[in-house]
N, C-alpha and C positions, 0 to 999 in steps of 0.2 A: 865091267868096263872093257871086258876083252874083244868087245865085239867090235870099238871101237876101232882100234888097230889091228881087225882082221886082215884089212889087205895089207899091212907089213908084215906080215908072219914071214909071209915067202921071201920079202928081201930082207930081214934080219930078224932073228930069232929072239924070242921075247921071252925066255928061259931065266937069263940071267940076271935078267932088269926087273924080272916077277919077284925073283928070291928076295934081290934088294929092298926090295917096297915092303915085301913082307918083312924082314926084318928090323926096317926102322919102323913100321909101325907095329910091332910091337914091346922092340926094347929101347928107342926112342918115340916114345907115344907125344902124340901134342905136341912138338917139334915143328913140324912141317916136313922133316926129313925124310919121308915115304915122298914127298911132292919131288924131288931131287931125284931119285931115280924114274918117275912118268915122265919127268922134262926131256931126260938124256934121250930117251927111249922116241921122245915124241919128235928132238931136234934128228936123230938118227934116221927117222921115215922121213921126215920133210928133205935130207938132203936126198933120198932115195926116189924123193918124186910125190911124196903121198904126203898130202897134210891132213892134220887129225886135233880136229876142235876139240880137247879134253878135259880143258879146266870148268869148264860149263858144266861137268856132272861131276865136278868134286863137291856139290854143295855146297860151295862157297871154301872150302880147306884151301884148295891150291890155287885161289881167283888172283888176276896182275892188275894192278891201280896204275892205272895212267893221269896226264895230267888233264885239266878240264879242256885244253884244245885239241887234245887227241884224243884217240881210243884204240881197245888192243881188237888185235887182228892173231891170228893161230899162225898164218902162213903170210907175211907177207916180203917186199921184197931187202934182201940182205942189203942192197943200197939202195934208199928212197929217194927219187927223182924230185930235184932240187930248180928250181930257176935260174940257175950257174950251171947246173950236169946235162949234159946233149940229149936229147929224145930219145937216139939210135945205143943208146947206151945198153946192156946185156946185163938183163937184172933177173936171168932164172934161177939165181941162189933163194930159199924159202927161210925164213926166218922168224919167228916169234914176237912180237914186241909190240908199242904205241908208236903207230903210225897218225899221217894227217888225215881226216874224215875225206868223204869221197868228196870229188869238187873240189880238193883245197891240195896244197903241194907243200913241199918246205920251202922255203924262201932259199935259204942257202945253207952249208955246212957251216955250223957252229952257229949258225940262229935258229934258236928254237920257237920258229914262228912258222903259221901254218896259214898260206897267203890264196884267196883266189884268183889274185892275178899279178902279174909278175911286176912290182913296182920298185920300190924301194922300201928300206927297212931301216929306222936310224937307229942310234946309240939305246932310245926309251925301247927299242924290240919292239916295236911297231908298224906294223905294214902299211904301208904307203903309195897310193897311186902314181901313176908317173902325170906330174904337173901341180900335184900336190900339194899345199903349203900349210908349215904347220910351225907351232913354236916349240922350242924344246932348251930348257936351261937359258930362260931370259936370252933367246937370239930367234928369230925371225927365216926359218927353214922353206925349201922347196925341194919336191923330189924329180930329178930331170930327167927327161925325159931320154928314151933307148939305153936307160941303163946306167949313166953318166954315173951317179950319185946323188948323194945330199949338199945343197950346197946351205949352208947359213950363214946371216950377217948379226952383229948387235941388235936388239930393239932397238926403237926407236921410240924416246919418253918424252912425251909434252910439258914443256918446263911452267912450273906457274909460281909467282910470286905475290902472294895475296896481302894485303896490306891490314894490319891488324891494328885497327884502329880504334873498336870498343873498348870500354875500359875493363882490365883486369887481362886480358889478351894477351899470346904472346906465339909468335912463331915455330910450330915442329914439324921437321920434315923426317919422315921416315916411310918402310913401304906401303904402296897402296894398297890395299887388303882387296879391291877391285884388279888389279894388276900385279901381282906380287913381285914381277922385274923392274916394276916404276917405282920411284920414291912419289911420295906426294908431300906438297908442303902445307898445312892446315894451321887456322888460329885455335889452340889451344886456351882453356881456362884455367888463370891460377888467382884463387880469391884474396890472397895474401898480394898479390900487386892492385889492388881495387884502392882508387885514391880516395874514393868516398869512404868513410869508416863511422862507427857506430853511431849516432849522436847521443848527445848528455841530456836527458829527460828531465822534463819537470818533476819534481816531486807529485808520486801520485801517479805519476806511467813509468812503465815498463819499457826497454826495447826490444823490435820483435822486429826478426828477420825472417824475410820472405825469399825464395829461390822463384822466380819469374821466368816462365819457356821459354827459350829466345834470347836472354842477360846471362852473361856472366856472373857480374857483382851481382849482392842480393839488395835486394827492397830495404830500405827500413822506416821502420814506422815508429812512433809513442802509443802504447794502446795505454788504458787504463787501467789500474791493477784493482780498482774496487775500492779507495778507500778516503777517507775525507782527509781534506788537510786545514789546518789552523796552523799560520804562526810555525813556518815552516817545519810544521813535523804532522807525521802520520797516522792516524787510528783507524782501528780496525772496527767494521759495525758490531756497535753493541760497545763499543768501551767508551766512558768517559772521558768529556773534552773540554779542557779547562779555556773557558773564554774571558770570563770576570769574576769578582769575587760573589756580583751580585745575581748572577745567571746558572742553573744546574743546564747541561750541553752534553749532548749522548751523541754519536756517530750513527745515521741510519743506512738502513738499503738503498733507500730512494738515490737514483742516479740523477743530478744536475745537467739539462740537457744541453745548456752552454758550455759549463766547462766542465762536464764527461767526468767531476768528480760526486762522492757521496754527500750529502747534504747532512748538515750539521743542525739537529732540534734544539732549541733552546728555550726555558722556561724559565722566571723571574722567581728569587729566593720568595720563600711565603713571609709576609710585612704583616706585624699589626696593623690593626687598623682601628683600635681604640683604646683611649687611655685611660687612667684614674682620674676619681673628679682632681679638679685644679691643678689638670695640665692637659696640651692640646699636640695634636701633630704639627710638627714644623718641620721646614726641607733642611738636614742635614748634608750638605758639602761632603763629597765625597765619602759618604756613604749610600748602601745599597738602598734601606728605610728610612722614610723621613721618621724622626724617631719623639718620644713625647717630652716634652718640656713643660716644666711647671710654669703657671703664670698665674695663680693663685697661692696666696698660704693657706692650709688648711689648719685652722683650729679646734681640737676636739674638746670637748667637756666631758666631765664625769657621766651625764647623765646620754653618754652616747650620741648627744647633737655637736653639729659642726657650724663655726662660722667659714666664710669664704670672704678674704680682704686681696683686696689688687695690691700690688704694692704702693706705700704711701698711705694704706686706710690706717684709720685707728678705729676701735669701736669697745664698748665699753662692756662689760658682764650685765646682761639682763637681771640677772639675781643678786650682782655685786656690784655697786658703783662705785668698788673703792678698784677696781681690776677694770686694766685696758690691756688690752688686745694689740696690736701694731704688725706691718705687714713689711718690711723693709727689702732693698736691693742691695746687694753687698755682694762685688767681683761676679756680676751675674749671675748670683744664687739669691734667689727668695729664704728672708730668713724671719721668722715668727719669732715676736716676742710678747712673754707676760709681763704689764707693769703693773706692781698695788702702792696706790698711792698712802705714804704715811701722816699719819692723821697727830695734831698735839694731842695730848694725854686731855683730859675731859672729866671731870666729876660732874653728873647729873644734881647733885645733892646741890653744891654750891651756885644753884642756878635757880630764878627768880623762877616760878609754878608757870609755866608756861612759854617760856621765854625759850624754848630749844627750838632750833630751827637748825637746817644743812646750810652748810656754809656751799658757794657757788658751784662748787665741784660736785654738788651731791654726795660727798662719800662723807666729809667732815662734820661732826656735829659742831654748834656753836649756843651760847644761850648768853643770858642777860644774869651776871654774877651776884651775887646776895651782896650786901655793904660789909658783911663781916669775914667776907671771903673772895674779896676782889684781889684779884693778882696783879701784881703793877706791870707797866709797861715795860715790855722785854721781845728779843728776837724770838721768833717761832721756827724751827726749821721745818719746810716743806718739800717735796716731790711733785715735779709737776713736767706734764709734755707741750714742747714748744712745738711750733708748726712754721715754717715761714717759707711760702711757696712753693707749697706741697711737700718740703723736706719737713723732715720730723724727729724731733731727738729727746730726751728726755733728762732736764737736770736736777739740781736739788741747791736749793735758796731759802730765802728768811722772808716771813715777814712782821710785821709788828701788831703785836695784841696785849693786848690790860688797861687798866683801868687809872685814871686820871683825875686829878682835885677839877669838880669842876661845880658851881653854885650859882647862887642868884641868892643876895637879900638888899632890904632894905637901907636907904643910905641919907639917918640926916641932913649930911651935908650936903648932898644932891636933891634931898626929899626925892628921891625913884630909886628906882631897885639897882643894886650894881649887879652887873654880872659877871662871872669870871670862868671861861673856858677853856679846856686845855686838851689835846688831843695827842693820842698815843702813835706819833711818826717818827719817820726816819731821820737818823741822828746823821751817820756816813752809811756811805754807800762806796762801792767800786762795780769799775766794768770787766768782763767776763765773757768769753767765749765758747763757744762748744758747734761740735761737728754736726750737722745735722744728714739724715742721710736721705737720698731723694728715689724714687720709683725707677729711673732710669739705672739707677745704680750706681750714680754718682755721689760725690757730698756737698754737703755746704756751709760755711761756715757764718756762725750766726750771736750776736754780739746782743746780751742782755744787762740790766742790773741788777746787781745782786746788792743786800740790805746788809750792813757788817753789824752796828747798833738802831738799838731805835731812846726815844725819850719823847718825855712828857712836854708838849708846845703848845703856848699858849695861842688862842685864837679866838677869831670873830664869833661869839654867841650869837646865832640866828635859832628863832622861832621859826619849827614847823607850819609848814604853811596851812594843814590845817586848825594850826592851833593859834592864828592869828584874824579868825575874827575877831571882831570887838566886842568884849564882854560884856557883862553888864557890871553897872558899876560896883553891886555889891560883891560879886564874886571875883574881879581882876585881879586883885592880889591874892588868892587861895589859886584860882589856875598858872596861875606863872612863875608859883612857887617852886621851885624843884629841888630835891634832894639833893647833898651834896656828891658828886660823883656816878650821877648817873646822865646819860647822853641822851 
């Protein structure tokens, strides 16, 4: 580097400013401290007349940072020519340092601004033309012209008063973010002042609030929430929906395009729909099935057959005539009864060889008595079913059977036959009633006689009719003969 400051040798010796250097660089190494004595050494030529760009071959060790509006100079002048300092001013002192790039000057002492032409310069260190206008700290600036200065007045803010009127709205004014010396007054949004507020939803919607570009308050709507309703309450698809006792009701997907609810399936409980013999479907009130009611009695027999009687039938045992059958109404219930008719007591023996025969009932036998075995005239107690317009009941009474003096002979005194007959009737009697009971299911009350004795009464002998042709004469009195006691 000595070649550098050759031409200072001769006006100041570089002996002492060598040793220096060498010495801090080597027992203050990395320091910069060897740069300290090149400087001394470099200010000492320059006051001698001789400038010496040096720091350019320290490879960057001894380089000076200036700021980004200036740059360094090796030699420049000790006082730099300002827009305040005279042209004719005596600036051959050399000095070191960051100067203003060429073209450009300082503005003035104590502003560190670096101006191309001589204007003005405000408080922000900014250079400024003369006629200039510029703003600086919310005020409205010009720069005057020959020098005057800076003059500024207030801004000037255009006042506005916006009327907020939407709903939820409300008046702030604070700075414009366009202007930041101006306030601005703007309508604000607060959803908490929106006089409109939620509405209360049908069962079955939702409420949904919508934010709309443009509105403050939000939208709102009922949307549907998907689910069916019955009977103010909610199901969800697929759960059961209780409608009646007599309907199964399941909640489906299918959406109801009128009322935007789920649709409710519903299918009818499963009914019979057939009954036992003797009884039919009939519509049951207030229930879900018409349900079966009997309107038949059913009678079963041993032999696994059945009769079928309406109410009010009687009907008699095919294989038994002494057994009736009976169909009755009683508090609207069908109620079957078995009757056997009781028969008097009966010897076959005491009875004339052919003379058995059924008495009218079919069930009772009766015959024609031998003369040494006639039973006298006496009450018979019997069982028997009364009927009387279509009511049907069943009582038990008397009637009269045996045998009575009864003859035919010959009669001197009349020369003709006398005859004498006497028949086995009712002595007293009294009257009697009984309930009978009818198909409707009613009763009825029904007024018989009953036989309390009976006795032997004599009466008119008539000849069967056919035993009154006219005989011949030899035989009339052998045919009209008749035993005593017999009818």
């Amino acid at each position: 580097m000595g070649h550098l400051f050759a031409q200072c040798h001769s006006l100041a010796p570089p002996e002492h400013y060598y040793e220096a250097c060498r010495f801090d660089s080597c027992f203050v190494p990395n320091s910069g401290m060897e740069c300290v004595s090149l400087q001394t050494y470099a200010a000492l030529c320059a006051q001698e007349g001789v400038c010496v760009d040096w720091r350019n071959h320290t490879h960057g060790v001894c380089s000076m940072s200036c700021p980004s509006h200036k740059e360094y100079q090796a030699c420049g002048p000790a006082e730099e020519p300002t827009c305040k300092s005279s042209s004719s001013q005596n600036n051959t002192v050399l000095v070191e340092g960051c100067f203003c790039p060429e073209g450009t000057m300082s503005y003035a002492p104590g502003f560190d601004v670096c101006v191309k032409s001589c204007g003005c310069v405000g408080p922000d260190n900014v250079p400024r033309e003369f006629g200039e206008h510029f703003e600086f700290d919310c005020k409205d600036c010009v720069c005057l012209e020959g020098g005057s200065g800076i003059v500024c007045e207030p801004k000037k803010c255009t006042q506005n008063s916006p009327k907020c009127t939407e709903d939820g709205t409300y008046p702030v004014t604070e700075v414009d973010p366009a202007n930041t010396c101006c306030n601005i007054t703007t309508c604000k949004c607060n959803t908490s002042l929106c006089k409109e507020k939620a509405p209360l939803c049908a069962l079955g919607f939702d409420v949904k609030s919508e934010m709309v570009p443009g509105r403050c308050c939000p939208v709102y709507s009922c949307v549907p929430k998907g689910v069916c309703v019955l009977e103010n309450a909610e199901y969800q698809p697929g759960s059961p929906v209780y409608s009646s006792k007599c309907q199964h009701c399941v909640c489906t997907n299918t959406t109801d395009s009128a009322t935007q609810l789920n649709l409710v399936s519903c299918s009818h409980v499963p009914c019979n729909t057939t009954c036992d013999i003797g009884f039919e479907l009939v519509d049951a009130p207030g229930e879900c099935c018409r349900k079966c009611e009997q309107t038949h009695c059913i009678i079963n027999r041993p032999d696994n057959q059945h009769f079928i009687l309406k109410p009010g039938d009687m009907k008699s045992d095919p294989k038994n005539n002494c057994t009736f059958f009976s169909c009755v109404k009683i508090h609207n219930q069908l109620i079957s009864s078995v009757s056997n008719i009781t028969c008097p007591d009966f010897d076959p023996t005491t009875c004339l060889p052919g003379s058995i025969t059924l008495m009218p009932n079919g069930c009772c036998k009766k015959c024609i008595p031998r003369n040494e075995t006639r039973i006298p005239c006496s009450t018979i107690p019997m069982t028997k079913i009364v009927t009387d317009a279509g009511c049907t009941g069943k009582i038990t009474t008397n009637y009269c059977s045996g045998s009575c003096g009864t003859f035919a002979m010959y009669s001197a005194e009349a020369q003709a036959l006398d005859h004498k007959c006497s028949c086995c009737k009712e002595q007293r009697t009294s009257r009697r009633q009984v309930v009978l009971s009818c198909p409707d299911g009613s009763s009825r009350s029904h007024t018989y006689t009953h036989i309390e004795s009976c006795l032997c009464q004599d009466t008119v002998c008539e000849i069967p009719l056919a035993q009154r042709r006219v005989p011949s004469r030899g035989r009339r009195s052998s045919s009209q003969v008749l035993r005593p006691g017999t009818a």
